[in-house]
N, C-alpha and C positions, 0 to 999 in steps of 0.2 A: 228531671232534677238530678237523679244519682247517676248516667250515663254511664252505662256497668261498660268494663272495657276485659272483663272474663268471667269465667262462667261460675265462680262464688259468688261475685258482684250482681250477676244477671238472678242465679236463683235468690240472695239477698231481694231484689226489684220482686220477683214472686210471690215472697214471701210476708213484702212489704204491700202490695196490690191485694191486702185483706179488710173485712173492717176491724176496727181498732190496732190494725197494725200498722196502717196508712196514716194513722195519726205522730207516727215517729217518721216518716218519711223527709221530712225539713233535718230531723237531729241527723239520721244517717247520712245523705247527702252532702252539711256542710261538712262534717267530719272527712268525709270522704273524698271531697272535690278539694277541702283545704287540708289533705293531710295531718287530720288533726286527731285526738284519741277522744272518745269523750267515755268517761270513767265512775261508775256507779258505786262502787265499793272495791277498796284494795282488793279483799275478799275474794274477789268474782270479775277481777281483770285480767287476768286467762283466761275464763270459759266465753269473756263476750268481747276479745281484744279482735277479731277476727270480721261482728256486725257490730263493730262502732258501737259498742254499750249498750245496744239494742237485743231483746230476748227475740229472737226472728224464730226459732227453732225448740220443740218437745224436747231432742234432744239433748239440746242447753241447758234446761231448765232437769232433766235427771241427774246431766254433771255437777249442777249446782247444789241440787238435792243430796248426792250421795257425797260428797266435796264436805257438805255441814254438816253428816253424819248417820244420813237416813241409807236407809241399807240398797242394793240395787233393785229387788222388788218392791222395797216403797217406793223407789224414781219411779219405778216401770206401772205404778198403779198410780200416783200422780201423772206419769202422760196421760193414761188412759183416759183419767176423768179430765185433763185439757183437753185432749181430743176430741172428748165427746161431748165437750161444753156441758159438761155438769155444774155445773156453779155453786149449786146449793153444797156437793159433798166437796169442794173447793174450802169453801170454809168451816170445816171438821177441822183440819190440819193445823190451824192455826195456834191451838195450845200446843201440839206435835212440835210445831217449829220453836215456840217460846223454851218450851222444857231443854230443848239443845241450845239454846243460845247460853239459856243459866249455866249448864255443865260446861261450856267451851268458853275462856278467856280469848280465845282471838276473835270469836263471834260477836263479842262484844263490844271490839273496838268501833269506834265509828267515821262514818264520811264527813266530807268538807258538810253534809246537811244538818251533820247532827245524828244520824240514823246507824243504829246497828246491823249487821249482816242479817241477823232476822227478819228486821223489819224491812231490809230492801229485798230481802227474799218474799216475804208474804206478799210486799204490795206487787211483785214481779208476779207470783204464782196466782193472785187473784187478780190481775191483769192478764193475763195467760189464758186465764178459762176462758177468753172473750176473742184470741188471735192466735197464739203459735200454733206454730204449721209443722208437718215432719219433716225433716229436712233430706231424707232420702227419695221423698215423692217431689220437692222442689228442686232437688241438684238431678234429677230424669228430667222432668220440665224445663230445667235452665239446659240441657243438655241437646234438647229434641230441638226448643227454641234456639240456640246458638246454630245448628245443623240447617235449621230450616233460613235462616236470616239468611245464614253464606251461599247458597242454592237460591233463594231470592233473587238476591244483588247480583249474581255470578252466572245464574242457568236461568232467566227471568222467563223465556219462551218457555223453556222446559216447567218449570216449577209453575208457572199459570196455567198450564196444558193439564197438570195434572189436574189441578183445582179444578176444572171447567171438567173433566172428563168425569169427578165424582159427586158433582153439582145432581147427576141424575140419582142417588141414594137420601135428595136431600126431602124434604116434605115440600117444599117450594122449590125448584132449581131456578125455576126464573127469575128468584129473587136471589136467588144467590149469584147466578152470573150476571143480574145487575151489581151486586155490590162487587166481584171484581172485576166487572169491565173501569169500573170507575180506578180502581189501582193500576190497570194497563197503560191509564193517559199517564198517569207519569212515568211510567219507563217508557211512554212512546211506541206502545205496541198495541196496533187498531185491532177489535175482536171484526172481522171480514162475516157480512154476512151468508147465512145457507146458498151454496151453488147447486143447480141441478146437474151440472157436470164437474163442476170443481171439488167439492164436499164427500167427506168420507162417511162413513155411518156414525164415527164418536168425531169430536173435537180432534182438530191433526194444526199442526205450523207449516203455515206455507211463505217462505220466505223470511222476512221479518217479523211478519205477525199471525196473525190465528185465525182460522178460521171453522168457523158455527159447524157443527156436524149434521146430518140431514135426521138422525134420532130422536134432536131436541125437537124435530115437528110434531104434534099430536098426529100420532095417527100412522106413524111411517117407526114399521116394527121389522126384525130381521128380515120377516117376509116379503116384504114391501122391497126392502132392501135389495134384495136378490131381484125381484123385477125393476127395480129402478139402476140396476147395474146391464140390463141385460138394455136398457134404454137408451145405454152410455156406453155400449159394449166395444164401439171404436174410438180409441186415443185420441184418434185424430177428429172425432167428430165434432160438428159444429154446429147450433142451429142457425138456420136462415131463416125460417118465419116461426109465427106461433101457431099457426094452423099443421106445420111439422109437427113441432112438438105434439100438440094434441092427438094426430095420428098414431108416431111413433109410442107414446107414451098409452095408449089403447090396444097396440101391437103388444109389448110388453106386458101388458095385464095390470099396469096401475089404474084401479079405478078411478072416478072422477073425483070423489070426497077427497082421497091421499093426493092427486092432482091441484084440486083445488085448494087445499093447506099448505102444499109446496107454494103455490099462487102466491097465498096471503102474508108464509113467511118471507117472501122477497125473493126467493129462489128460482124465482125468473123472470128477472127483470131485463130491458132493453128494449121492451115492444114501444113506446112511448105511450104507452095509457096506462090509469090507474089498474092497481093489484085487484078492486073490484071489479071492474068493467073483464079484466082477464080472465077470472072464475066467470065472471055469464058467459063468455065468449066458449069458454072450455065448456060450459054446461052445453052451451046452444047447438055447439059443436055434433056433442055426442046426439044429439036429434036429431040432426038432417041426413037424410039418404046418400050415397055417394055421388051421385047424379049432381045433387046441391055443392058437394064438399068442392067436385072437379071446377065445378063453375067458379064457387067463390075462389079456389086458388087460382084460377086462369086468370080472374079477377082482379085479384092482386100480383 
C-alpha cells in the first residue's frame, strides 16, 4: 500500500508493520500516494508533517511532550514507559497533561474535532503505550533493508549464495534452503543439485545458477572432504561406470555410509537405476573379493 520509494518511507513501512500501528496503515498510504497532508492538531503539524499525522516514532511523541511543556526528562521517562509497554503508568500522566493545557492558551485551541492539544496528546500517548517504535532502530532496519533489496535485484546469484551458505547456522537448513530455493524460480536461477565432481564443500555459482555444496550431506565433514577431493583429484577426471566409482571412492578412504549418502543425495546420478538400488550395489560391492569385482567388470 505505501510503496516507500526512500528510506524515511521505507523505515515509516517498519514502523507501521507493528500491532496497533498497522491499523494507521490505510491513513499513511493515501496521504502519501495522493500527496496529501492529513493533520491532527495545528499544534503538532511539525513534529508529524514528516509520517502523515501518524505517531510512527518514541521520538515524536518526546518532541510533542517537551513542545507542551514537560521538560526533556519527562519526554525521556514517557518513552521509557511506551517502550516498555507499561500502560497502567501511561495513565498516571494524564492530570500531568490536563494541568498544562489550563496554564497554556495555545494548548487550548482546538481541531476541525473539537479536541484540544491535550486531548489529542493523551489519546496519542495512550495509543503509544500499545505501538511507537524508536526510530533510530527503524531508520538501521530501513537502512540494512534498502542495502539488502539493491544486492537482491542487482547481485541475485551472489546475494542467494550467501543465504544458502549460512542456511547451515540455521536449527533446520533444509527448511531454510527450501524456502529460498522457491525465491530462485523467480529470478530464474535453478539451485543444481550435489555433484561428486562438480560440487564444492559450501554452496559455490556455477554459471548462471547454484549449486548444492557436498557439506549439506549428513555425514560428509571437512574430513570427508579432504578424501572426497583426493577421489577427484584429476580435473580432467571422468567417471565411466559405477563400479569405478565404488573402487576409486574406497581407494580414497570414503567409507560406504558417506558413500551411500552421497548415493541418496543425488550426487551420482547417470547410472540409469534408482538412488536405492545404487547404495546396495555400493554396499554389495564392498563384499565381494577382487576375483568377483574383475569379473563383474569384465562383465560389464
Amino acid at each position: 500500500q505505501v510503496k516507500p520509494t526512500n528510506v524515511d518511507e521505507l523505515s515509516a513501512v517498519l514502523a507501521l508493520a507493528r500491532p496497533g500501528a498497522i491499523d494507521f496503515t490505510e491513513q499513511y498510504a493515501d496521504c502519501k500516494n495522493n500527496d496529501e497532508e492529513s493533520k491532527i492538531h495545528p499544534f503538532f503539524d511539525e513534529e508529524l508533517s514528516k509520517t502523515n499525522g501518524v505517531v510512527l516514532y518514541q521520538e515524536q511523541l518526546m518532541k510533542m511532550a517537551n513542545k507542551m511543556g514537560f521538560t526533556l526528562d519527562e519526554a525521556e521517562l514517557m518513552r521509557r514507559i511506551v517502550g516498555k509497554k507499561k500502560v497502567n503508568e501511561v495513565k498516571k500522566w494524564e492530570k500531568k497533561v490536563r494541568k498544562l493545557v489550563d496554564k497554556n492558551q495555545q494548548l487550548q485551541e482546538t481541531n476541525e474535532e473539537g479536541q484540544d492539544a491535550g486531548e489529542v496528546f493523551w489519546k496519542i500517548l495512550d495509543d503509544s503505550a500499545n505501538y511507537s517504535f524508536n526510530k533510530s532502530h527503524s531508520i538501521s532496519y530501513a537502512s540494512l533493508s534498502a542495502v539488502t533489496v539493491f544486492l537482491k535485484f542487482n547481485y541475485p546469484k551472489e546475494f542467494f549464495l550467501s543465504l544458502l551458505q549460512m542456511t547451515q547456522y540455521e536449527p533446520d537448513p533444509m527448511a531454510e534452503i527450501a524456502k529460498i530455493q522457491k525465491e530462485l524460480d523467480c529470478f530464474g536461477i535453478k539451485l543444481l543439485p550435489p555433484h561428486i565432481l562438480k560440487s564444492k564443500q559450501d554452496f559455490t555459482i556455477e554459471g548462471d545458477n547454484l549449486r548444492f555444496g557436498l557439506s549439506s550431506i549428513r555425514g560428509v565433514s571437512g574430513t570427508t572432504m579432504e578424501k572426497i577431493d583426493k577421489f577427484r583429484d584429476d580435473d580432467n577426471y571422468k567417471i565411466l561406470n559405477k563400479f569405478e566409482v565404488f573402487n576409486t571412492a574406497k581407494e580414497a578412504g570414503v567409507n560406504i555410509g558417506v558413500l551411500s549418502a552421497l548415493i541418496q543425495a543425488g550426487a551420482l546420478e547417470g547410472f540409469g537405476v534408482s538412488r536405492t538400488r545404487l547404495v546396495y550395489e555400493a554396499q554389495l560391492w564392498n563384499l565381494l573379493t577382487d576375483r568377483e569385482k574383475r569379473f563383474i567388470e569384465d562383465f560389464f
